[in-house]
Residue frames relative to the residue before (quaternion, step in Angstrom):
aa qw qx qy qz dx dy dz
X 1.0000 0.0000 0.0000 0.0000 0.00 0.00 0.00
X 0.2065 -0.6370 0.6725 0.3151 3.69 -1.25 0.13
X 0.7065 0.5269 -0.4548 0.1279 2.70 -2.21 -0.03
X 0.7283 -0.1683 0.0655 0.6610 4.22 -0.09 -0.27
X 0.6076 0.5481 -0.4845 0.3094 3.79 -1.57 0.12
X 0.9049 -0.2498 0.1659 0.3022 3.36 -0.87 -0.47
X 0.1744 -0.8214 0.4288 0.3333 3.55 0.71 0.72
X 0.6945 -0.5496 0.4623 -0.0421 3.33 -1.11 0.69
X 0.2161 -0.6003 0.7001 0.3207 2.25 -0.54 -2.48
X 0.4765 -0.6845 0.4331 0.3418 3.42 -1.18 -0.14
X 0.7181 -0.5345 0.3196 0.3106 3.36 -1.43 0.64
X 0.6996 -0.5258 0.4129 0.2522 3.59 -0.90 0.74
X 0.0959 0.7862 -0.5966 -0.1299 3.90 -0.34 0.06
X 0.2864 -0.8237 0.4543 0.1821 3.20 -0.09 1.37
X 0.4980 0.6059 -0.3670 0.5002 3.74 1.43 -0.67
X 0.8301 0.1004 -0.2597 0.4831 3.94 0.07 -0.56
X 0.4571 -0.5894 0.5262 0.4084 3.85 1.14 -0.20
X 0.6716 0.3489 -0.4848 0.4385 4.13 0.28 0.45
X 0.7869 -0.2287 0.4025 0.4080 2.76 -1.91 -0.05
X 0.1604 -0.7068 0.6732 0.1467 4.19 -0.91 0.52
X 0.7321 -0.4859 0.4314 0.2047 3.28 -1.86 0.54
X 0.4707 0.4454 -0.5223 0.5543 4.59 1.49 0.12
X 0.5524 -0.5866 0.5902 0.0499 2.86 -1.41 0.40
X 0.0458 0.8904 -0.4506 -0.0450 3.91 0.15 0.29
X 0.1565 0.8258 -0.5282 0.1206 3.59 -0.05 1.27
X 0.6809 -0.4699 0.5469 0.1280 3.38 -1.72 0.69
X 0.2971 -0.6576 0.6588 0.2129 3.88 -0.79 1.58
X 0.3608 -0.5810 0.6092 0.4014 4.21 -0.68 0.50
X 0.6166 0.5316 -0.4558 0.3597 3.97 0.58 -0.48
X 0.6237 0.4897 -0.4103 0.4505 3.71 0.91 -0.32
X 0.6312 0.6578 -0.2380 0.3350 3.15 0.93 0.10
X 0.3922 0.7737 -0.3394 0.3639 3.30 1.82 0.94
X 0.7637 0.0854 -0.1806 0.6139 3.87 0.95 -0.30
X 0.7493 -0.4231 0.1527 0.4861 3.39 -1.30 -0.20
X 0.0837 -0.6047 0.7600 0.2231 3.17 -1.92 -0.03
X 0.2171 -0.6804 0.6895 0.1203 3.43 -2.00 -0.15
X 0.1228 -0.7960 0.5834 0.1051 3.15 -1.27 0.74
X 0.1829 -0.7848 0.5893 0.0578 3.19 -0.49 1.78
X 0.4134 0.7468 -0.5155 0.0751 3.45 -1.63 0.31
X 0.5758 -0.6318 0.2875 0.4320 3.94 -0.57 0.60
X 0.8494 -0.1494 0.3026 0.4058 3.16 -1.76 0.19
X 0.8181 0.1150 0.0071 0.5635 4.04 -0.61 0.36
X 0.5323 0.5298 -0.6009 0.2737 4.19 0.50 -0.64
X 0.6984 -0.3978 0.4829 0.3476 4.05 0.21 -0.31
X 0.0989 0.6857 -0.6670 0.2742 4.14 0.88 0.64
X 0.7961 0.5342 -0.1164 0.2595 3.04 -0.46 -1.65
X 0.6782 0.4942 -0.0374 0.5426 3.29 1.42 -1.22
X 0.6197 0.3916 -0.3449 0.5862 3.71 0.93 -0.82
X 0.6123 0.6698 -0.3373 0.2505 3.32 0.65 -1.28
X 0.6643 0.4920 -0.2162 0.5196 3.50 1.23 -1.86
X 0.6949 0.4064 -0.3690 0.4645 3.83 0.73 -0.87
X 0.6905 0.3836 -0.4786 0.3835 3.74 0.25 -0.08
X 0.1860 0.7679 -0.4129 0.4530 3.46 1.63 -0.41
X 0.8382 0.4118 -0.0566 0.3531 3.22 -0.25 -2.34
X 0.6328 0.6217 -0.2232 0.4040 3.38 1.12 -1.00
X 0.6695 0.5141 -0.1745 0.5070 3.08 0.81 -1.70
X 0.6958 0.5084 -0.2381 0.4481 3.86 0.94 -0.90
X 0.6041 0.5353 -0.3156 0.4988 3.62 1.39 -0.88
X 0.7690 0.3240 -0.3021 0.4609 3.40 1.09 -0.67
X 0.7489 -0.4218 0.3701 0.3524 3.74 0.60 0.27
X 0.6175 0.4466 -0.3931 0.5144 3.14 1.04 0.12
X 0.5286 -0.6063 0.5488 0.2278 3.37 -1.56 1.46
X 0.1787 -0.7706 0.6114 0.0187 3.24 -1.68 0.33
X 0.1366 0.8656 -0.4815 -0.0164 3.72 -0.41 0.71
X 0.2682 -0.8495 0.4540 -0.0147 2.95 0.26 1.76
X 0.0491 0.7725 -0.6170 -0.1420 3.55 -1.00 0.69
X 0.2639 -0.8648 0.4113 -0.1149 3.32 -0.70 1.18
X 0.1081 -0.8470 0.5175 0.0561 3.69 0.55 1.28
X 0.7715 0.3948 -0.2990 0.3993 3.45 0.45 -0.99
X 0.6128 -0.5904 0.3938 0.3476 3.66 1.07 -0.22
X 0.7184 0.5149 -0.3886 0.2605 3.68 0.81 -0.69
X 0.3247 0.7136 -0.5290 0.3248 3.77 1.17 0.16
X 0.5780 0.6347 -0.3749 0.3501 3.43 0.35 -1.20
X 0.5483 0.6381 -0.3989 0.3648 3.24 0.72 -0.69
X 0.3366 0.7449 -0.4827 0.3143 3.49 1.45 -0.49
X 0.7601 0.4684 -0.2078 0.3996 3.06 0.07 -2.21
X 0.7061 0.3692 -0.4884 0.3557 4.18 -0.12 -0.24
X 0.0605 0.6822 -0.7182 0.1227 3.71 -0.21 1.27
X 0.0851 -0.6974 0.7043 -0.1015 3.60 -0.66 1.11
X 0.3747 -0.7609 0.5070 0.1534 3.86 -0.33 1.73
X 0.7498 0.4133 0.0273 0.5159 3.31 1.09 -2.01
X 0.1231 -0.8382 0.5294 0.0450 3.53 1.33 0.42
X 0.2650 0.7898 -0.4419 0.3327 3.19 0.58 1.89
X 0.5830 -0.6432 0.2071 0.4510 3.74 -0.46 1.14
X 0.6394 0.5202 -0.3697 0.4288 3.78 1.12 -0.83
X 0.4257 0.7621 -0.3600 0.3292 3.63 1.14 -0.02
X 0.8047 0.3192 0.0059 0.5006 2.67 0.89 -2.44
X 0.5543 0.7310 -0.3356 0.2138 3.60 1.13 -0.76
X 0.4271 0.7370 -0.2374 0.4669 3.55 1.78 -0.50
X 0.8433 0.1757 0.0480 0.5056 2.97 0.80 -1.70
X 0.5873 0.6033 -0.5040 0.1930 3.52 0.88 0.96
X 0.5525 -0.4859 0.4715 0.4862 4.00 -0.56 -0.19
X 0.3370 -0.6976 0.5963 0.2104 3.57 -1.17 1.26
X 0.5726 0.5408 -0.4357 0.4357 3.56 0.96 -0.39
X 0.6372 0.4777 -0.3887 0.4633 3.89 0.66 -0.90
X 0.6345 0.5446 -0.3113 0.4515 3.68 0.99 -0.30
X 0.6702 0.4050 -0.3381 0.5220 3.29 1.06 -0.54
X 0.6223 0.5171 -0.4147 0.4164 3.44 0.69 -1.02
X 0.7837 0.2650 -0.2101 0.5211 3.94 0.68 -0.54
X 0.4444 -0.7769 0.4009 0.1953 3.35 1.12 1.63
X 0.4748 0.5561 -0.5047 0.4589 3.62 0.71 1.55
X 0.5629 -0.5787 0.5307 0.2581 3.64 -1.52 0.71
X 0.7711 -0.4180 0.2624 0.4024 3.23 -1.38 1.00
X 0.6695 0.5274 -0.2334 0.4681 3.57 0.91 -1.64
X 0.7749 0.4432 -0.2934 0.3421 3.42 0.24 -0.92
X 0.4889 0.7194 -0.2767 0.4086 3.30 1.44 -0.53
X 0.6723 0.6603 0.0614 0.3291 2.76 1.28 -1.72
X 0.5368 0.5052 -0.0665 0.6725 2.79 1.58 -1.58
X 0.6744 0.6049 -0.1902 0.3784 3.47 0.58 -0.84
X 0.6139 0.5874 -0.1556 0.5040 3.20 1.35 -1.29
X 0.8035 0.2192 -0.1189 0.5405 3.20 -0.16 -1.50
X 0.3769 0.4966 -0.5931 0.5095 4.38 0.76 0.64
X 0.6939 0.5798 -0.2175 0.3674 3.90 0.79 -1.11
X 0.5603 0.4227 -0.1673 0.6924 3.33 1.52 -1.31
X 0.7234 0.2909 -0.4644 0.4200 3.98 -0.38 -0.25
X 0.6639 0.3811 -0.4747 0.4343 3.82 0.47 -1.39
X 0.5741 0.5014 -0.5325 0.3681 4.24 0.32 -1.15
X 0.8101 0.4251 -0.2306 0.3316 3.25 -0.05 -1.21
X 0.4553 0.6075 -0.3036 0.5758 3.74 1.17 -0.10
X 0.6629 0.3243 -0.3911 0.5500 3.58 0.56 -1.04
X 0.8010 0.4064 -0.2853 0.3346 3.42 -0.07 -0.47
X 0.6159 -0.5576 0.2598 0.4923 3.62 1.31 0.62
X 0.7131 0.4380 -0.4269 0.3427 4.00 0.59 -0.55
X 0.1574 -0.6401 0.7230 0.2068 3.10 -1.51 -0.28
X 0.7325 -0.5444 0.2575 0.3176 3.43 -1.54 -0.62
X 0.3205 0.7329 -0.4332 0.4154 3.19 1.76 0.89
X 0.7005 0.4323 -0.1853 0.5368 3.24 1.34 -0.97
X 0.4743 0.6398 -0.3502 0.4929 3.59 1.10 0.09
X 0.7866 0.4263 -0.1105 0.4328 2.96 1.17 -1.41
X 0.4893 0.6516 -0.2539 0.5211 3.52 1.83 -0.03
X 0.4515 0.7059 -0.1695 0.5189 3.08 1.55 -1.07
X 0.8994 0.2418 -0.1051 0.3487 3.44 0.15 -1.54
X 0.6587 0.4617 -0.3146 0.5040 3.01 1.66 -0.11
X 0.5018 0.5570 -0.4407 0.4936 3.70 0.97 0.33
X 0.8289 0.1549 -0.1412 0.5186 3.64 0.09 -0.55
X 0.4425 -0.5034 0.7143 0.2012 3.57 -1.55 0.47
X 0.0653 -0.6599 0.7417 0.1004 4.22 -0.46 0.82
X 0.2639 0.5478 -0.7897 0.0814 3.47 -1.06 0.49
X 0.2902 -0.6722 0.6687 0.1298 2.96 -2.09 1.40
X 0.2396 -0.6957 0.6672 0.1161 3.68 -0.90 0.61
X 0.0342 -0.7554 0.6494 -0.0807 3.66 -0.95 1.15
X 0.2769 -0.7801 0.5582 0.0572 3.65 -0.23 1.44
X 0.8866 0.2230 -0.0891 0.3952 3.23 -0.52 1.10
X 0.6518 0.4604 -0.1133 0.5919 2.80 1.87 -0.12
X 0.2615 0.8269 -0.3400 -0.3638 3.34 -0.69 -0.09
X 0.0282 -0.7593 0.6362 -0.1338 3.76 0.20 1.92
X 0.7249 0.2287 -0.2628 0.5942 3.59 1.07 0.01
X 0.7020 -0.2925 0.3806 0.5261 2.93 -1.59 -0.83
X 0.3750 -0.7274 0.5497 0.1678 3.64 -0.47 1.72
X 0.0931 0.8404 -0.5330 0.0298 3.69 -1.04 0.69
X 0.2744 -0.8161 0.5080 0.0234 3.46 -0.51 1.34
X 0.0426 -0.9268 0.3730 0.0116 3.38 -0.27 1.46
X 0.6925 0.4020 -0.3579 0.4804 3.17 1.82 1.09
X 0.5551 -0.7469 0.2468 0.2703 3.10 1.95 1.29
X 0.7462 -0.5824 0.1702 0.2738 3.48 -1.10 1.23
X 0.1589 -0.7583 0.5984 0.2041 3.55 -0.52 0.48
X 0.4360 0.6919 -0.4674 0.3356 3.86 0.90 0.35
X 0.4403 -0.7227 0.4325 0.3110 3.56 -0.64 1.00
X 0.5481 -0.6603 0.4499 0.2474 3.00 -1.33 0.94
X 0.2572 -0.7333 0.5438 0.3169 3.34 -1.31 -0.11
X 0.2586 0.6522 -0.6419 0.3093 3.12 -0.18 1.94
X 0.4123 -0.6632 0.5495 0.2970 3.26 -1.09 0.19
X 0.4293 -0.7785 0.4211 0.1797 3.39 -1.24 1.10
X 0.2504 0.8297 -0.3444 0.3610 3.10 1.58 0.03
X 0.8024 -0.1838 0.1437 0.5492 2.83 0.55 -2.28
X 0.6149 0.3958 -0.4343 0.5260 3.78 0.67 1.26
X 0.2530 0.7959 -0.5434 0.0850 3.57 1.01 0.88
X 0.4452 0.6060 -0.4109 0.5155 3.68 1.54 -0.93
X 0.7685 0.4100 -0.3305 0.3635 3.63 -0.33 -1.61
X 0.6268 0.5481 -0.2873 0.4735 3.97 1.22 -0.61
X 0.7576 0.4541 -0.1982 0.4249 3.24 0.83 -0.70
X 0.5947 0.5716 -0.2807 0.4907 2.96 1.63 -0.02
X 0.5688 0.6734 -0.2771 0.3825 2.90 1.45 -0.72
X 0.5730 0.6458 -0.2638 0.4301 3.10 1.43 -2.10
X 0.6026 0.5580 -0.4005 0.4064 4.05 0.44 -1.84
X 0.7277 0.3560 -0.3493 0.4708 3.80 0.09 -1.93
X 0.7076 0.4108 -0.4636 0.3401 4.12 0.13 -0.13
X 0.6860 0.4551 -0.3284 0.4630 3.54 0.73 -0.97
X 0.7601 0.2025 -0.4248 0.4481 3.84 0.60 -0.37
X 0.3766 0.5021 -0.6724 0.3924 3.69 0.34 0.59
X 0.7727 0.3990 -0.3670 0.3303 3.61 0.11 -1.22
X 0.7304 0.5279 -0.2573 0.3487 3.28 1.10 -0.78
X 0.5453 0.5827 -0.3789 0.4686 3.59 1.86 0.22
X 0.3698 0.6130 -0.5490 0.4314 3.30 1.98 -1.24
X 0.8368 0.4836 -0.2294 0.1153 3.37 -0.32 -2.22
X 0.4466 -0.6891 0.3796 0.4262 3.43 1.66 -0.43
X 0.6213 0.5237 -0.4379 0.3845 3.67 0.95 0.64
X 0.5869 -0.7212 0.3622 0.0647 3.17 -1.19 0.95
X 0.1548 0.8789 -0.4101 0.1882 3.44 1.10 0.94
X 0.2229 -0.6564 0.7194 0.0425 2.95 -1.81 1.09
X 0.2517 -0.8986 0.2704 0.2368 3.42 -0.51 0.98
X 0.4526 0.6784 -0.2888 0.5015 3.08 1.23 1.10
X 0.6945 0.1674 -0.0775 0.6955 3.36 1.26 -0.38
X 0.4607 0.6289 -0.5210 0.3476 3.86 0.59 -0.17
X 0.2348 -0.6847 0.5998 0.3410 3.57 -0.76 0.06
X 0.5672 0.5849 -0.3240 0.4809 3.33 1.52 -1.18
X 0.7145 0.5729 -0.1640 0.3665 3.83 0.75 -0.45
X 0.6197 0.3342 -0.2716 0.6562 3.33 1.71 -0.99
X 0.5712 0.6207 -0.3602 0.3984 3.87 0.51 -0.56
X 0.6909 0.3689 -0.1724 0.5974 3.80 0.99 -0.95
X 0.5506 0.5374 -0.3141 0.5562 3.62 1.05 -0.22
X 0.6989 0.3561 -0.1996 0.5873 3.58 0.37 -0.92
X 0.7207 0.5485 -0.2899 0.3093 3.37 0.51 -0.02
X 0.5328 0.4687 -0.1400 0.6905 2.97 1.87 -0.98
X 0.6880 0.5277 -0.2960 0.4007 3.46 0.46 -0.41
X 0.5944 0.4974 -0.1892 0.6029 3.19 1.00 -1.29
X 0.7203 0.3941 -0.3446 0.4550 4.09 0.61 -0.59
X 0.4621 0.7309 -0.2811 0.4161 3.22 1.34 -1.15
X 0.7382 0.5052 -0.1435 0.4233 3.15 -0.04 -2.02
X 0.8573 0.3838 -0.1441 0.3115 3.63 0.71 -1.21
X 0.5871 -0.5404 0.1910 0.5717 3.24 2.36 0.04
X 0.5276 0.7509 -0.2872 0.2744 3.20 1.32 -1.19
X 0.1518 -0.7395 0.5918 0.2826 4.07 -1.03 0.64
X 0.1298 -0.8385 0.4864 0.2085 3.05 -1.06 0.08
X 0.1628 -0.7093 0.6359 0.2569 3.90 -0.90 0.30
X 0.7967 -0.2723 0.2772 0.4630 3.14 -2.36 0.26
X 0.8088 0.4704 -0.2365 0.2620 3.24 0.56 -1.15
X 0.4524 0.6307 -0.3459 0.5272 3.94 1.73 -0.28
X 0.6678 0.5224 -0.2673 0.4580 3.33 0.89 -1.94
X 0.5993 0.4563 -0.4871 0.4420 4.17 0.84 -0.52
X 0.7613 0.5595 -0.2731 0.1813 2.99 0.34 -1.44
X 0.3363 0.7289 -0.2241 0.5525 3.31 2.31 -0.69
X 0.5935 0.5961 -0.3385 0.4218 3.23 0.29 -1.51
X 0.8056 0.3776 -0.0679 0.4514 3.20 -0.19 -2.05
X 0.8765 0.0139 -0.0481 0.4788 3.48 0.34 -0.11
X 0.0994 -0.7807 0.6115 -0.0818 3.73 0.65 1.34
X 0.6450 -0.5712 0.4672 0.1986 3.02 -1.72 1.50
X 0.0639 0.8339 -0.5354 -0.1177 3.99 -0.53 0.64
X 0.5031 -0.6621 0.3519 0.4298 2.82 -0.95 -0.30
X 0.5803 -0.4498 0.3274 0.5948 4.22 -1.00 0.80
X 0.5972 -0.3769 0.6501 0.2806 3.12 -2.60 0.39
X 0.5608 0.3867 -0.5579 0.4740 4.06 0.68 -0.64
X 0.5430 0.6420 -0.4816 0.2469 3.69 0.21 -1.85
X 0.7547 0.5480 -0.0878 0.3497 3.13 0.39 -2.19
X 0.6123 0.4247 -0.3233 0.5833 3.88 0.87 -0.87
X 0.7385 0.4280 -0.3564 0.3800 3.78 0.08 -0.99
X 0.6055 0.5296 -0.3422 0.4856 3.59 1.50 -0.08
X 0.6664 0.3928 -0.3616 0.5204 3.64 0.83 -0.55
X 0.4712 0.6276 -0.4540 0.4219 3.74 0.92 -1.15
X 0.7364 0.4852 -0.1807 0.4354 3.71 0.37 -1.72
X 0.7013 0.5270 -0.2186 0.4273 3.42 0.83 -0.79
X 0.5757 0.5512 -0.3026 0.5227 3.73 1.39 -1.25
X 0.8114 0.3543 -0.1634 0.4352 3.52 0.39 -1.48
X 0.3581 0.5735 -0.6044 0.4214 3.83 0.74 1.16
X 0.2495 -0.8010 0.5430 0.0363 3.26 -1.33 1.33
X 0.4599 -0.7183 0.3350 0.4003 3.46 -0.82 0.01
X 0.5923 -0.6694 0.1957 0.4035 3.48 -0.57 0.97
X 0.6182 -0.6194 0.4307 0.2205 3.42 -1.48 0.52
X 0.8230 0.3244 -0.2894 0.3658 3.07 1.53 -0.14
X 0.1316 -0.8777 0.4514 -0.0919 2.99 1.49 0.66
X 0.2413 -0.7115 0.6169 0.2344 3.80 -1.09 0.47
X 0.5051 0.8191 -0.2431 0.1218 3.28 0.78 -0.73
X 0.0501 0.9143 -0.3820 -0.1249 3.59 0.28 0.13
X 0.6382 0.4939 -0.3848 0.4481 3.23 1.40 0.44
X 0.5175 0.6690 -0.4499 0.2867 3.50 1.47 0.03
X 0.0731 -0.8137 0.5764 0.0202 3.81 -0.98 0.03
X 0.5353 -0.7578 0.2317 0.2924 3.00 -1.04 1.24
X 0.7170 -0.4437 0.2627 0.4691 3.89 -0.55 0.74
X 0.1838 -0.6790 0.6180 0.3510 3.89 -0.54 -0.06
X 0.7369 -0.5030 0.3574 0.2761 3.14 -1.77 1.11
X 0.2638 -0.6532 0.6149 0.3543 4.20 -0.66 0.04
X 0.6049 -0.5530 0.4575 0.3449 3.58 -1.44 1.16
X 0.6929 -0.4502 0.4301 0.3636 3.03 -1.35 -0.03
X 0.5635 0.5102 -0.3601 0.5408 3.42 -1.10 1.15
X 0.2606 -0.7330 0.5443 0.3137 3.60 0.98 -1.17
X 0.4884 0.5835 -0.3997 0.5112 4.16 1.59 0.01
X 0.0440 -0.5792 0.8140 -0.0025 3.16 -1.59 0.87
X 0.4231 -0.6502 0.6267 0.0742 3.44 -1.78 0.96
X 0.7303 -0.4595 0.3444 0.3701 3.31 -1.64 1.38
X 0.4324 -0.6220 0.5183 0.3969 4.07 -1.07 0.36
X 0.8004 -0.4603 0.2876 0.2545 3.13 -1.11 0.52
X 0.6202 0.5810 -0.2266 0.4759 3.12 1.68 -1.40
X 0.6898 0.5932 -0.1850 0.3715 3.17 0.87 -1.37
X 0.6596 0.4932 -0.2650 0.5014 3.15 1.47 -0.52
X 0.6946 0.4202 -0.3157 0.4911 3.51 1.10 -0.75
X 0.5253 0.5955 -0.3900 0.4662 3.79 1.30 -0.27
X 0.5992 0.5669 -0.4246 0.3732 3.69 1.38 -0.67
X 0.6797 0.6573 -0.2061 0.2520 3.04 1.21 -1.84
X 0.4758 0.7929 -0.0709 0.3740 2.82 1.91 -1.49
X 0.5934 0.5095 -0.0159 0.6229 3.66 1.50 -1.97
X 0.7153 -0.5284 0.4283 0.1606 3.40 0.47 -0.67
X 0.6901 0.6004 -0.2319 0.3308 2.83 1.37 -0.55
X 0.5509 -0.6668 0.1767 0.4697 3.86 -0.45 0.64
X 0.6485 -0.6411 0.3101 0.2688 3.28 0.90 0.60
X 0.1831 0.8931 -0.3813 0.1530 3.38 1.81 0.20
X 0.3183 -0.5215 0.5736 0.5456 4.06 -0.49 -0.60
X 0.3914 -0.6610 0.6068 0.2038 2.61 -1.43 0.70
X 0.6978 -0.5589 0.3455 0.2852 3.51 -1.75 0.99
X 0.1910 -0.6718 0.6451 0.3100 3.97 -0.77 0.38
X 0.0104 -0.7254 0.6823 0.0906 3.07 -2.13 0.53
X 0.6311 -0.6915 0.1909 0.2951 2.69 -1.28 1.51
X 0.2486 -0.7693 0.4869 0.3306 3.97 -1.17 -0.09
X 0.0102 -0.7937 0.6081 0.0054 3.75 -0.66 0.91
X 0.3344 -0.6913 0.6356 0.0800 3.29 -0.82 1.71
X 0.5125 0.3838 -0.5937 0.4874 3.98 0.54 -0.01
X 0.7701 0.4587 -0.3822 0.2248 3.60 0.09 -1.30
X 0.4671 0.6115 -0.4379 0.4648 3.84 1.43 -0.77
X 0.7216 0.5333 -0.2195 0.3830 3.07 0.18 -1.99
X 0.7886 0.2814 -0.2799 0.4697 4.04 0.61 -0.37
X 0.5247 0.5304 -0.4347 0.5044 3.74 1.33 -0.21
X 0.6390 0.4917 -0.3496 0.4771 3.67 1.34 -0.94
X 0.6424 0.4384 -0.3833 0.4982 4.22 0.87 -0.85
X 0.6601 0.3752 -0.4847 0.4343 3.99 0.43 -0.25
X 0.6699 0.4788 -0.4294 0.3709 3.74 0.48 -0.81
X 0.4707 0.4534 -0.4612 0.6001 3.95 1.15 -0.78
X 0.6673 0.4135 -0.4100 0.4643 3.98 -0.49 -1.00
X 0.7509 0.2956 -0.3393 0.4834 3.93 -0.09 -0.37
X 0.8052 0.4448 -0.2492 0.3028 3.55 0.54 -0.51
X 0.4322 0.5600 -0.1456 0.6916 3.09 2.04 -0.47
């Protein structure tokens, strides 16, 4: 469309091949779902892209631009006075050699290119300057720091609080870190039932508690090999656990004391269970003994308390 909105640029004259004297701008209301700009190698992507950029900023409208390849940035060089000491920072010494000119002249060169371009197209460096005062440009570089350096699964360094009496306000902290990482990772966690959630919790905690920072890269290594506790630790806990008795004062009067298991440590299907087979159909066969191991109960019973707890 022509007339108010988003400048553009001007219309094509297909009769002389340049740039003609309409104007071609952009309603900001079309701007409500997606768009794309398709076009070959060199047609100007990159270039329309930065000027609606500019537009969209002259009029007050924010912009959050993510930018793999890097050429957005280009935002931030608004040069009012499109002077050579402006551009001379930011030109390529190789393009200077290749056009068998000095850094300066290049320069000089440059921003002669930027005033006449811009000139054909009505602006100058008043509007440049309008430009720079409408929008804060800050670049954010994740992982980096050539910009503003920005960490989008927050610090894993231990606070300085005391667990004593900010363990809540810590632990809160710990949740907002472990499900960020765990959304990075694409799993769905609840931190209460997640295993993937209490594990990374207890981990940070356990460092936390002990002073220790940690990065993305500690917290793997954790992963793979989480602090346990010794095999002695761990025996002197079942040992303790086997040799609890039932209490002497018991009221009951109908309880009695377990009978002994036969020899072997095997006890056989109940009778019923056999006559309920026979009952089904089945050939009535003895049925198989399996063995009982109070160590093995007694430790299938300490991991399930240890996960549930």
């Amino acid at each position: 469309m022509t007339g108010t909105g988003l400048f553009l640029g001007t219309a094509f004259d297909p009769a002389t091949g340049k740039a003609g004297a309409d104007r071609f701008t952009l309603d900001s209301s079309d701007l409500t779902t997606h768009g794309v700009i398709v076009g070959m190698t060199g047609s100007g992507k990159t270039g329309l892209g930065i000027v609606m950029l500019e537009e969209a900023l002259l009029a007050g409208i924010p912009a959050l631009v993510l930018d793999p390849k890097g050429d957005m940035g280009n935002l931030a060089l608004t040069f009012p006075n499109l002077s050579p000491a402006d551009f001379k920072p930011w030109v390529n010494e190789s393009d200077a050699t290749a056009d068998g000119l000095s850094i300066d002249d290049f320069a000089a060169k440059t921003a002669t290119a930027w005033k006449e371009g811009l000139e054909a197209q009505g602006m100058g460096g008043e509007r440049i300057g309008r430009l720079r005062d409408a929008a804060d440009l800050i670049i954010y570089t994740p992982g980096s720091t050539a910009g503003v350096p920005l960490n989008v699964v927050g610090s894993l360094r231990a606070p300085p609080l005391s667990w004593d009496s900010e363990a809540e306000t810590l632990r809160d902290e710990i949740e907002g870190v472990v499900t960020s990482l765990l959304t990075l990772a694409g799993v769905d966690a609840t931190p209460l039932s997640s295993r993937e959630h209490v594990l990374l919790s207890n981990l940070i905690e356990n460092a936390w508690r002990s002073g220790r920072d940690l990065d993305l890269g500690s917290l793997i290594g954790e992963i793979q090999t989480p602090p346990l506790r010794s095999s002695a630790s761990s025996r002197s806990t079942r040992s303790s656990r086997r040799k609890i008795a039932p209490s002497s004062h018991s009221s009951s009067t109908h309880s009695s004391p377990r009978p002994p298991l036969p020899p072997g440590g095997r006890v056989r299907r109940s009778t019923c269970s056999r006559s309920s087979s026979r009952q089904m159909g089945s050939r009535g066969q003895r049925s198989s003994t399996s063995p009982i191991s109070p160590t093995r109960n007694v430790s299938s019973w300490s991991r399930s308390f240890s996960r549930s707890s």
